[in-house]
C-alpha positions in Angstrom: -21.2 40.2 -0.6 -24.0 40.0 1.8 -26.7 37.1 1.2 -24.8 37.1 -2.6 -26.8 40.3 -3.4 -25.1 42.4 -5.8 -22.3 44.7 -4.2 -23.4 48.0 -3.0 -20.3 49.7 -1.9 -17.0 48.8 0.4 -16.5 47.4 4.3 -14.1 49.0 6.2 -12.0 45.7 6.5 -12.7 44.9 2.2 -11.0 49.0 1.6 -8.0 47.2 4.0 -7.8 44.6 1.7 -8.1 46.3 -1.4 -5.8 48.6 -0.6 -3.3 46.1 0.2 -3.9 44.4 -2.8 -3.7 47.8 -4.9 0.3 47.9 -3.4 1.1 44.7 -4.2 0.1 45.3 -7.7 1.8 49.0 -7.3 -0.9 50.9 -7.9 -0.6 52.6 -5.3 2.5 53.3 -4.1 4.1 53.1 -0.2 3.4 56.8 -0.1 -0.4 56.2 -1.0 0.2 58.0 -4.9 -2.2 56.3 -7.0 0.4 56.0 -10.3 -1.9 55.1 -13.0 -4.9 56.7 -12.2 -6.7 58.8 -9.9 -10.0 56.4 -9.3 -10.0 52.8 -9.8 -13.1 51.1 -10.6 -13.7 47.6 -8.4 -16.6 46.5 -9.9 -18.4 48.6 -13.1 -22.0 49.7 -12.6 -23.7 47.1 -14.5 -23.0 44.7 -11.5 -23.5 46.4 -8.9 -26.5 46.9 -6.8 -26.8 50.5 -7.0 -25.8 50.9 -11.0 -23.0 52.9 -10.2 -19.2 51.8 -10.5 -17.6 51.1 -6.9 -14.3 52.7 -6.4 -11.2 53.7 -5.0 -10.3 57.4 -5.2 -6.9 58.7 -4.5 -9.2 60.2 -1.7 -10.6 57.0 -0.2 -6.6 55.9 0.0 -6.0 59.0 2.0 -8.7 58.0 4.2 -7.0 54.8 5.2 -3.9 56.3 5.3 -4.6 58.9 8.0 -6.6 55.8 10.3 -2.9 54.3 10.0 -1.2 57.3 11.3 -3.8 57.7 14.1 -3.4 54.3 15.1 0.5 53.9 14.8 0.7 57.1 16.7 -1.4 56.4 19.4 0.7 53.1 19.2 3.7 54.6 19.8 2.6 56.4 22.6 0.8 54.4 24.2 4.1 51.5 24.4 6.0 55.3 25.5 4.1 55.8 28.4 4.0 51.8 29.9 7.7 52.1 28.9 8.0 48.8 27.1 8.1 48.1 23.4 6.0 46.0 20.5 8.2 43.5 20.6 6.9 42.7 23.8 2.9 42.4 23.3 1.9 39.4 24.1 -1.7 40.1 23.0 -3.2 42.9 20.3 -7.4 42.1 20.8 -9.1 43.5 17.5 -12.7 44.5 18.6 -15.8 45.2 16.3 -16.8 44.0 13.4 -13.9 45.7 11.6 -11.9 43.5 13.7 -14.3 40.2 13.0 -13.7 40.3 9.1 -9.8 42.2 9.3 -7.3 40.3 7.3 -4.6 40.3 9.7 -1.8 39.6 7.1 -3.2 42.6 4.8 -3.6 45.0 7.9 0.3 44.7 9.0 1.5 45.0 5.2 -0.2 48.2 5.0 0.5 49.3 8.3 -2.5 49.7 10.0 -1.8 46.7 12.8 1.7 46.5 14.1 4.1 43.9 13.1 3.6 40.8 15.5 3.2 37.3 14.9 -0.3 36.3 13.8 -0.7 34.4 17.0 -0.8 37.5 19.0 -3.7 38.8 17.2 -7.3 37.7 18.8 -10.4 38.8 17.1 -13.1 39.5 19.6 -15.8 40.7 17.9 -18.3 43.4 20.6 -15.9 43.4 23.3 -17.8 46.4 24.9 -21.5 43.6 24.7 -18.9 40.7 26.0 -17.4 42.9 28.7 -20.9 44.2 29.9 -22.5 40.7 29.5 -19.3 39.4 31.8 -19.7 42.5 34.1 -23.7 41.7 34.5 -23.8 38.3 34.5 -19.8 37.1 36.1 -21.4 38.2 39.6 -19.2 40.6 42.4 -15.6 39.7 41.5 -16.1 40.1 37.6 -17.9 43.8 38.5 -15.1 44.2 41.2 -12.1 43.6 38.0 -13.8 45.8 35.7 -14.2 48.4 38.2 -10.6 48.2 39.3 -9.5 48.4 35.4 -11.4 51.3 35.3 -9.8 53.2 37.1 -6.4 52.3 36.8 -7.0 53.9 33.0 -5.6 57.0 32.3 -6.5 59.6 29.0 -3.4 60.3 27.3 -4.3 63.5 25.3 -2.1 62.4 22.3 -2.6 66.1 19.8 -0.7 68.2 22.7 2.5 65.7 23.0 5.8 67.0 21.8 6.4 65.3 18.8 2.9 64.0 18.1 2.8 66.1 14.6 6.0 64.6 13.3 5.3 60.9 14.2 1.4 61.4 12.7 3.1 62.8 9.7 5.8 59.9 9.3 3.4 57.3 10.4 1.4 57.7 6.6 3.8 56.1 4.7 1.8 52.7 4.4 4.4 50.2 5.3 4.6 47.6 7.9 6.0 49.1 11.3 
């Protein structure tokens, strides 16, 4: 927890971790069923910092699964349209603070990060304050690269692809991909 206060409620990379932990133990199952139960209390109310039980609701794992489906879809795509495959990624950059505190191992067993080796995986933290601190402060040729990357980008408008539905809907299973 934060400063070793009481816990209040659940981080976006601790519900990764949970969750991961929760198929491992087969509570949940690869199709995100909850088998036992349809909540499952983390930590009861008397320890917490808000006297109410934390959770995990059958909800709260549906959550997670339809991030997973959004990201393996846009995945998929995305190594569609540069014509290449995973296999060949040399580096996946996990931004944010959700990226900071993501256990890799945990993300690719549920799915959510695609199977690579863990040396392929860099954690960058605010890559939108790093890349604005380089542009500002890396002078004409770091302004004149970001610029060019800029527009060499492209929006691929991934809802209005053929096929897009039946990937997003086989991509919730929550297994490694």
């Amino acid at each position: 927890t934060i400063g070793g206060e009481p816990p209040v409620g659940i981080c976006g990379s601790g519900i990764v971790d949970v969750l991961a932990a929760m198929k491992r133990l087969d509570i949940v199952e690869v199709n995100g069923r909850m088998s036992r139960c349809s909540e499952y209390v983390l930590v009861e109310a008397a320890r917490t910092g808000t006297g109410r039980d934390i959770t995990v609701t059958r909800r709260d794992v549906r959550e997670i699964q339809l991030v997973k489906a959004s990201i393996a879809t846009g995945t998929a795509f995305l190594l569609e349209e540069l014509e290449t495959d995973q296999a060949s990624v040399e580096k996946l950059h996990v931004a944010g603070a959700f990226g900071n505190y993501l256990d890799v191992d945990n993300a690719v067993y549920i799915g959510l990060l695609p199977t690579l080796p863990r040396d392929r995986f860099a954690a960058i933290g605010d890559g939108a304050l790093k890349g604005a601190f380089l542009c500002l402060t890396g002078g004409e040729k770091a302004f004149d690269r970001a610029s060019a990357l800029a527009r060499g980008t492209a929006h691929i408008e991934l809802a209005v692809r053929p096929g897009f539905q039946d990937r997003f809907l086989a991509s919730l299973d929550l297994t490694s991909r």
